[in-house]
C-alpha positions in Angstrom: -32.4 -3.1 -4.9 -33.2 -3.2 -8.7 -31.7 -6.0 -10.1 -28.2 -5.1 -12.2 -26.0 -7.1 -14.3 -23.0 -5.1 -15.0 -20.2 -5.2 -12.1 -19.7 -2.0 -10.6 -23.2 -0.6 -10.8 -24.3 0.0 -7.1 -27.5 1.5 -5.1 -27.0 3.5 -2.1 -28.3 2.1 0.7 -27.5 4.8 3.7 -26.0 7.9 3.5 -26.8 9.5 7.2 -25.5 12.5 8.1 -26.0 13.0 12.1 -24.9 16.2 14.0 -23.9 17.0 17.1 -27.2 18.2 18.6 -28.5 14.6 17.2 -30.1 16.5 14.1 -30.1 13.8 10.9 -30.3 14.6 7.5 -30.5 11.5 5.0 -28.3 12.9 2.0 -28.8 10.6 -0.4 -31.1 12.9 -2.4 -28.3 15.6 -2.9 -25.4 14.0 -2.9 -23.2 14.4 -5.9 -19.9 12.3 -5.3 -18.6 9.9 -2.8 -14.5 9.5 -2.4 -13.4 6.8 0.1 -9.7 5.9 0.3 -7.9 2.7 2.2 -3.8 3.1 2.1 -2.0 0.3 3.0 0.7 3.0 4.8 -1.9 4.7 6.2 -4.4 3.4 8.8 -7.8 3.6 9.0 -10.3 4.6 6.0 -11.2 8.3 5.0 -12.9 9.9 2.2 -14.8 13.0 1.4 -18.5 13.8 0.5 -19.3 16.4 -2.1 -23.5 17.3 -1.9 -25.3 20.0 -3.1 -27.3 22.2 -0.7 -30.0 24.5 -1.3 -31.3 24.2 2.9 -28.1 26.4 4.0 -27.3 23.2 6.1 -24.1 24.4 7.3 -25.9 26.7 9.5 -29.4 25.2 9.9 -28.0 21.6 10.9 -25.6 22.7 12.3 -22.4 21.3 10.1 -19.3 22.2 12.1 -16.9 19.1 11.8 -18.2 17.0 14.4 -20.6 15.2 12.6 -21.4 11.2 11.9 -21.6 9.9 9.3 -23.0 6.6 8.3 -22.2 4.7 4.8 -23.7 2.1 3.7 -23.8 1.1 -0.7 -24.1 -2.3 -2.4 -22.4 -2.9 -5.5 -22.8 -5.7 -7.9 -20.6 -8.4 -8.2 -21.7 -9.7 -11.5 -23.2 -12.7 -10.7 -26.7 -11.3 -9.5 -25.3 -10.5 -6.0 -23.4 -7.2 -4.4 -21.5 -6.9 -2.1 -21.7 -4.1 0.5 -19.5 -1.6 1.9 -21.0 -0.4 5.7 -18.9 1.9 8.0 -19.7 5.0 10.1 -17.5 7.9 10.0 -16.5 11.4 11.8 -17.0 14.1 9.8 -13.9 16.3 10.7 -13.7 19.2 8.3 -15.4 21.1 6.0 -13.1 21.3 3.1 -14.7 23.4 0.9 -18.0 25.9 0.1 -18.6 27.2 -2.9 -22.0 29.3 -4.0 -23.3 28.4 -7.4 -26.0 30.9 -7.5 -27.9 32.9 -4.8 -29.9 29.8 -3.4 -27.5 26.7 -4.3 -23.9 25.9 -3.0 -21.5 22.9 -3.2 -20.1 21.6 0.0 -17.4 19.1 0.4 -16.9 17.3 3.9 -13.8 15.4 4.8 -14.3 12.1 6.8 -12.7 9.6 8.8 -12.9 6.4 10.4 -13.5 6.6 14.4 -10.2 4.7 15.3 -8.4 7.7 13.3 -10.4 10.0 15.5 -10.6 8.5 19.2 -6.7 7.9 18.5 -6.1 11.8 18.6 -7.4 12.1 21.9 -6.5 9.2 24.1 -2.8 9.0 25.3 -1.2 4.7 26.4 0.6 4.8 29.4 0.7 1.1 29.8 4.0 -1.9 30.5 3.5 -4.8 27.7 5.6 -8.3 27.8 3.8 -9.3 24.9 4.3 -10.6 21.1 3.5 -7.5 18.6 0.3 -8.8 17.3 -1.1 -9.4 20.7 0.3 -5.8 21.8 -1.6 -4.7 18.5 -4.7 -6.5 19.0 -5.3 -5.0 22.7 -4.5 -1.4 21.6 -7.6 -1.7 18.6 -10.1 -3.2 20.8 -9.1 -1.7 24.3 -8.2 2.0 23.3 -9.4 2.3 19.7 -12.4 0.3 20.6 -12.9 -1.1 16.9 -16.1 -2.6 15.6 -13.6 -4.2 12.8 -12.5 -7.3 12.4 -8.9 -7.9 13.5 -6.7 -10.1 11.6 -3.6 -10.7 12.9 -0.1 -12.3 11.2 2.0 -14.1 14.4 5.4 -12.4 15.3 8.3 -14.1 16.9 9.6 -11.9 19.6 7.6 -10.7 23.0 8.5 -6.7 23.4 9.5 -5.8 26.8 8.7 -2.1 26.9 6.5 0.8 28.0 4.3 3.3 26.0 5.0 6.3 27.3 2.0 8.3 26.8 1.5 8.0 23.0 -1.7 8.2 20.8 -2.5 4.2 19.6 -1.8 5.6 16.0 2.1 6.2 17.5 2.6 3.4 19.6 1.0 0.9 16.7 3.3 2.6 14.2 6.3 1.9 16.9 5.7 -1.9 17.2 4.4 -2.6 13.6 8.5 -1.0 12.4 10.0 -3.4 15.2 7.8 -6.4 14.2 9.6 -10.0 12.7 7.6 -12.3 11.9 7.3 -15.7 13.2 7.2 -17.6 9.4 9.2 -15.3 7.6 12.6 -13.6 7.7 11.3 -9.9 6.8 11.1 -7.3 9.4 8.7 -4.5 10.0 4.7 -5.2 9.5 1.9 -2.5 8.5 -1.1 -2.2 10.2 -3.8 -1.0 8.1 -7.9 -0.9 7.6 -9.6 -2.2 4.0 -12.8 -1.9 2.8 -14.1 -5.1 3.7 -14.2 -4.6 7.6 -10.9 -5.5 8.6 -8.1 -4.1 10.7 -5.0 -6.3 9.3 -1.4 -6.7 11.1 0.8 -8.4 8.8 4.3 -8.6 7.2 5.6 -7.6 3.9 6.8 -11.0 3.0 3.1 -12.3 3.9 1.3 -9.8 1.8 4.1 -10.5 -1.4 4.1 -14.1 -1.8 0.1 -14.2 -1.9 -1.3 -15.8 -5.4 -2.7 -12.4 -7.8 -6.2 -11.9 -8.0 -6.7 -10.5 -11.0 -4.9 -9.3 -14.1 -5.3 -5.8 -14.9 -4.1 -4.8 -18.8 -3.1 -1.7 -20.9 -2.7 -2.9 -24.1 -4.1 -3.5 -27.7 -5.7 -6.6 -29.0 -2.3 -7.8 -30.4 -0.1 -8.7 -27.7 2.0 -11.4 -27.4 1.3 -12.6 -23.7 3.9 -15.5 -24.0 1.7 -18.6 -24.8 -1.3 -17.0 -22.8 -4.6 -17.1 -24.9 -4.7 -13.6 -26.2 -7.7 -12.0 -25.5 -9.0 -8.4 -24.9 -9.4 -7.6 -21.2 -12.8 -7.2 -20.0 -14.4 -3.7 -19.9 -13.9 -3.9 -15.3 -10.0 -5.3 -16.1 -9.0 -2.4 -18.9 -6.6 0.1 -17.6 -7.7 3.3 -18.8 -4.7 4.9 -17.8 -1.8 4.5 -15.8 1.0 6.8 -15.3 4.9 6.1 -13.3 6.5 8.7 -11.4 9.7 9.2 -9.4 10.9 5.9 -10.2 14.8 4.3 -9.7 15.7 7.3 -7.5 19.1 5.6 -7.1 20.2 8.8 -4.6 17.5 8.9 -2.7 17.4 5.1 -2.2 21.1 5.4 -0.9 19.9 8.2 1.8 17.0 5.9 3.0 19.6 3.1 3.2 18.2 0.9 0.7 21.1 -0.3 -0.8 23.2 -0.8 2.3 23.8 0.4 5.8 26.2 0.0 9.0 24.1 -0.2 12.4 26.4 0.1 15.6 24.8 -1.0 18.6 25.7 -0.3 22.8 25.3 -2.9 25.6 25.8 -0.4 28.6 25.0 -3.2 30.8 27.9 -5.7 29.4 30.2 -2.4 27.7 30.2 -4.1 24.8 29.0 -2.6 21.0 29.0 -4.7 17.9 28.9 -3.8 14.0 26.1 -5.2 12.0 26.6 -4.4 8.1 23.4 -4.8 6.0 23.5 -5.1 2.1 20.3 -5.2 -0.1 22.1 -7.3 -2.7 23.4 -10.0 -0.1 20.1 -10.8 1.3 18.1 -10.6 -1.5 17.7 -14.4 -1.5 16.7 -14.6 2.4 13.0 -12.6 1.8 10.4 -13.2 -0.5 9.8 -11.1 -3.2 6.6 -10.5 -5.9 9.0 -12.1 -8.6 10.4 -15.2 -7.0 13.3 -15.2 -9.2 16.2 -15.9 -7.1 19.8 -14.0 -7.6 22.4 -15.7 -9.3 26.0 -15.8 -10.5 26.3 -15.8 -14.1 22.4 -14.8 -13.9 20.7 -11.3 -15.1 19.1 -10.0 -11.7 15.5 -9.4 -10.9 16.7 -7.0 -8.0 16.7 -3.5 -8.5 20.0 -2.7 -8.4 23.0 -3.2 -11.6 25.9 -5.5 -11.2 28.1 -2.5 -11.6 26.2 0.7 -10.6 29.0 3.1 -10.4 32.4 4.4 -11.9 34.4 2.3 -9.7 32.7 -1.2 -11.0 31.3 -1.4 -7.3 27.3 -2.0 -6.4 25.4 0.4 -4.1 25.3 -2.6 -1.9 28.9 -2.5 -1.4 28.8 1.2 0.6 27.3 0.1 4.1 29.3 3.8 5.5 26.6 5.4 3.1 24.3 5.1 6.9 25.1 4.4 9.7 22.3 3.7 12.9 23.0 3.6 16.4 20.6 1.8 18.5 21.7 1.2 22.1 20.5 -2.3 23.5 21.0 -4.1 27.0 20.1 -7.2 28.9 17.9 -7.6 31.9 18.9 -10.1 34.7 17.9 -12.9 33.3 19.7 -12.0 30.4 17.2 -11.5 27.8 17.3 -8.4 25.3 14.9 -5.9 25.8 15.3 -4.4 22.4 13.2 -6.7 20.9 16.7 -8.0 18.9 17.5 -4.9 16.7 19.8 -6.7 14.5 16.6 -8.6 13.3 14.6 -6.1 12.6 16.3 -2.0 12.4 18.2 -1.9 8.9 15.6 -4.8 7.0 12.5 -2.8 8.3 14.1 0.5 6.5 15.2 -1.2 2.9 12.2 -3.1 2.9 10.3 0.1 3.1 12.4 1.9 0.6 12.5 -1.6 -1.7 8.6 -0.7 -2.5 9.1 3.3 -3.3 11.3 2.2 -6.1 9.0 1.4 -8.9 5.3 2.4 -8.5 2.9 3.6 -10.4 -1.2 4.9 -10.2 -4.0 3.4 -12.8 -7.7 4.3 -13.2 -9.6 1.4 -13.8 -13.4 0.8 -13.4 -15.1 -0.1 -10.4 -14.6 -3.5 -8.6 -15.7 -4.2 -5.1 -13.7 -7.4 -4.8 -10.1 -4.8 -5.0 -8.7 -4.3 -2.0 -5.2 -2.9 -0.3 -2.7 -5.6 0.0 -3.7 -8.0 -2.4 -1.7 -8.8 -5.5 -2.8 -7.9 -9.1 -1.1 -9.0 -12.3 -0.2 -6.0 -14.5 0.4 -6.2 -18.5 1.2 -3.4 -19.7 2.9 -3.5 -24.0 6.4 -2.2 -24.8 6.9 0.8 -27.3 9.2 -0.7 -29.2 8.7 -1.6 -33.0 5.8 -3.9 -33.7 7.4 -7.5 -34.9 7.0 -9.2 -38.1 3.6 -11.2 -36.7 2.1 -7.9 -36.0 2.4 -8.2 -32.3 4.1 -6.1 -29.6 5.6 -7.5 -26.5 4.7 -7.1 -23.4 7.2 -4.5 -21.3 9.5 -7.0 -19.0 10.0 -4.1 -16.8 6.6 -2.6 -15.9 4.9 -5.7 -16.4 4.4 -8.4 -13.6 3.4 -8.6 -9.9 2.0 -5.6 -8.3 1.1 -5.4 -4.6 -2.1 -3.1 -4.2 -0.8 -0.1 -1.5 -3.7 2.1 -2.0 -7.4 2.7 -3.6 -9.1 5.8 -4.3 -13.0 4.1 -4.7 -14.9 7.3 -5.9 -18.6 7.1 -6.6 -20.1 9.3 -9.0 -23.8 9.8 -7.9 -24.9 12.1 -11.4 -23.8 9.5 -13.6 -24.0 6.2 -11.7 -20.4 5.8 -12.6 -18.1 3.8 -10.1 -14.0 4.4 -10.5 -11.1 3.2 -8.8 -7.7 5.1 -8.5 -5.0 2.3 -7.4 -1.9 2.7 -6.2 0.3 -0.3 -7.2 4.2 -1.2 -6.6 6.8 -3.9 -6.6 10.4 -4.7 -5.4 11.6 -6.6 -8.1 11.4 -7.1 -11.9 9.9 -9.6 -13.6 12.9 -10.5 -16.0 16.4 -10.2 -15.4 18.2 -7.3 -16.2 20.4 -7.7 -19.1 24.0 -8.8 -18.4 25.3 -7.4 -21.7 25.5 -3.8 -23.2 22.2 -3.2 -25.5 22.9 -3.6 -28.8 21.1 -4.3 -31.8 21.1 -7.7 -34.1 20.8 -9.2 -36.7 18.0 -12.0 -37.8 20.5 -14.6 -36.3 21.3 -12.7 -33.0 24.9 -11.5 -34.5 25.7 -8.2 -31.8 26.3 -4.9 -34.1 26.9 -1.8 -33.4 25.4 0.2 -30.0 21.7 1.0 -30.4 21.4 4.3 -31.4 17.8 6.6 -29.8 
């Protein structure tokens, strides 16, 4: 590789496209732009392959969505050594063929990772008496036969049950929702692949109180960063744009049952039911969040919900009839639940969920290979209000702060040598309270006046 000094840069190593009949074609001659995406909701990697093709290899190769793929690009770290990304794929599609003149067409191939594929045709019929993670752990190597390393967060409870002939995608997503684990309160884990060769099961709580790994900023020279030595972000840690959408949905937060829920549960065995009322406010305290700010009387609130949200001076959290669950639940003879405690994990695992659709947001940045899903970034992004009398703006309270990393888009350009990522980013709380009085403007001594007027 020719030696580079400017992170991002990278040399393509392998890019080996095989066929079905065992026909290879090395494409790294004609190959315009590489996409590969990781999703923190999602499971496995995919991206798509855009190459030019003057050999009509659609029909000479053949290409008809059973192809292999294999990847395999360094990219500099920026201190004389790269890093490398290496994975096989399954070609799966061909997404699109266009003809740019009479001997030359574009043709786009979409890609995934094996375990995505092998997963749509293998059925589990199989008993477990196992903890989640090991249950996990046995379906990736034993069904989905991964080559990636498996890292694992411990849970607390062994599930009792029986997969009754589901795809490994299905019955990981099934035990990943009923998964607590065994160092924090939260319910519900994710199960997801990143770019550096790992399968990871883990919780939300684990993946939120990590340290950040970077800060990321949009923003001018001028900011004031609160005592932090104010400096232009480097070139690799600019946000060239970033853009919110769809944010403090407060309807469709009560539907998913952020806010609050009622669960009602059914022991046929012992005829008994019980009520378990869940309120986002009232347990804010018992997770971890990416602001650590704890909720307080008297206190602004880093939650994402208003003291008094509605006309009747009442929260969302105080509505637990806004959903109701019924999960049925019985004991074996030895008297142990084989529901895997529902009251631990059912209504958490769906406002935890919903806690992180509540403020996101999607920024292009340049190329770094050391980004990856599930990591935490610091965001710093200026307010528009007025500048102040020193010139400087502040930075926003709301959007700024800890992000945790859901997704990356890593797209290599191939014409211009130009690497971009596309990252995904959200967060369950704020970083400052919310304001416990109406806004109003001042004076130079702090003196309320009249309602701000926009």
């Amino acid at each position: 590789m020719t030696q580079v000094n400017q992170i991002g840069q990278f040399t393509i190593y392998k890019l080996l496209l095989t066929s079905f009949n065992g026909t290879q074609i090395d494409l790294r001659g004609v190959v315009h732009e590489l996409s590969i995406f990781e999703d923190l909701f999602g499971f496995g990697l995919s991206g798509n392959l855009l190459f030019g093709d003057s050999k009509n290899l659609l029909k000479n190769l053949p290409i008809i969505g059973q192809e292999r793929l294999e990847v395999e690009i360094g990219i500099d770290v920026g201190d004389g050594t790269e890093r490398r990304i290496r994975k096989d794929f399954d070609v799966f599609k061909v997404t699109d063929r266009a003809e740019v003149n009479f001997a030359y067409q574009i043709v786009i191939l979409d890609f995934v990772a094996p375990e995505t594929s092998r997963s749509l045709r293998t059925k589990i019929s199989r008993a477990y008496a196992k903890t989640h993670d090991e249950i996990v752990k046995d379906i990736l190597t034993r069904d989905l036969k991964t080559k990636s390393t498996i890292v694992t967060e411990t849970s607390k409870f062994v599930e009792r049950c029986v997969i009754p002939n589901w795809s490994p995608m299905e019955a990981i997503q099934w035990i990943s929702r009923r998964a607590v684990s065994n160092t924090y309160n939260n319910a519900g884990f994710f199960c997801y692949e990143n770019t550096a060769g790992e399968f990871v099961f883990t919780s939300m709580e684990n993946l939120v109180g990590q340290t950040a790994t970077a800060t990321y900023s949009k923003t001018p020279a001028k900011v004031n960063t609160g005592g932090r030595e104010n400096q232009v972000a480097p070139a690799y840690r600019r946000i060239e744009s970033i853009n919110f959408a769809n944010n403090f949905n407060t309807h469709e937060n009560t539907m998913t049952g952020m806010y609050a829920s009622r669960l009602y549960t059914f022991d046929p065995i012992t005829r008994k039911y019980s009520e378990v009322d869940f309120s986002y406010a009232g347990t804010y305290n018992r997770f971890k969040h990416l602001e650590q700010n704890e909720l307080r009387s008297g206190q602004g609130q880093t939650v994402l919900e208003g003291l008094a949200a509605d006309r009747d001076g009442k929260m969302m959290s105080e509505y637990p009839m806004a959903n109701t669950y019924f999960q049925p639940k019985h004991t074996d003879k030895n008297g142990q639940g084989t529901t895997a405690n529902v009251e631990w994990w059912y209504q958490q695992s769906i406002s935890q969920s919903a806690q992180f659709n509540v403020l996101k947001g999607t920024m292009i940045v340049n190329g770094d290979p050391a980004r990856k899903v599930g990591e935490v970034l610091n965001i710093e992004i200026q307010s528009t209000e007025s500048l102040r009398e020193t010139g400087e703006r502040e930075l926003d309270p709301m959007l700024s702060g800890r992000y945790l990393v859901t997704a990356i888009g890593h797209r290599f350009s191939f014409v211009t040598q130009d690497y971009k990522m596309a990252i995904e980013i959200r967060k369950d709380s704020l970083s400052k309270p919310l304001p416990t009085n109406a806004l109003t403007s001042s004076s130079p001594t702090g003196d309320a006046k009249e309602p701000v007027k926009v």
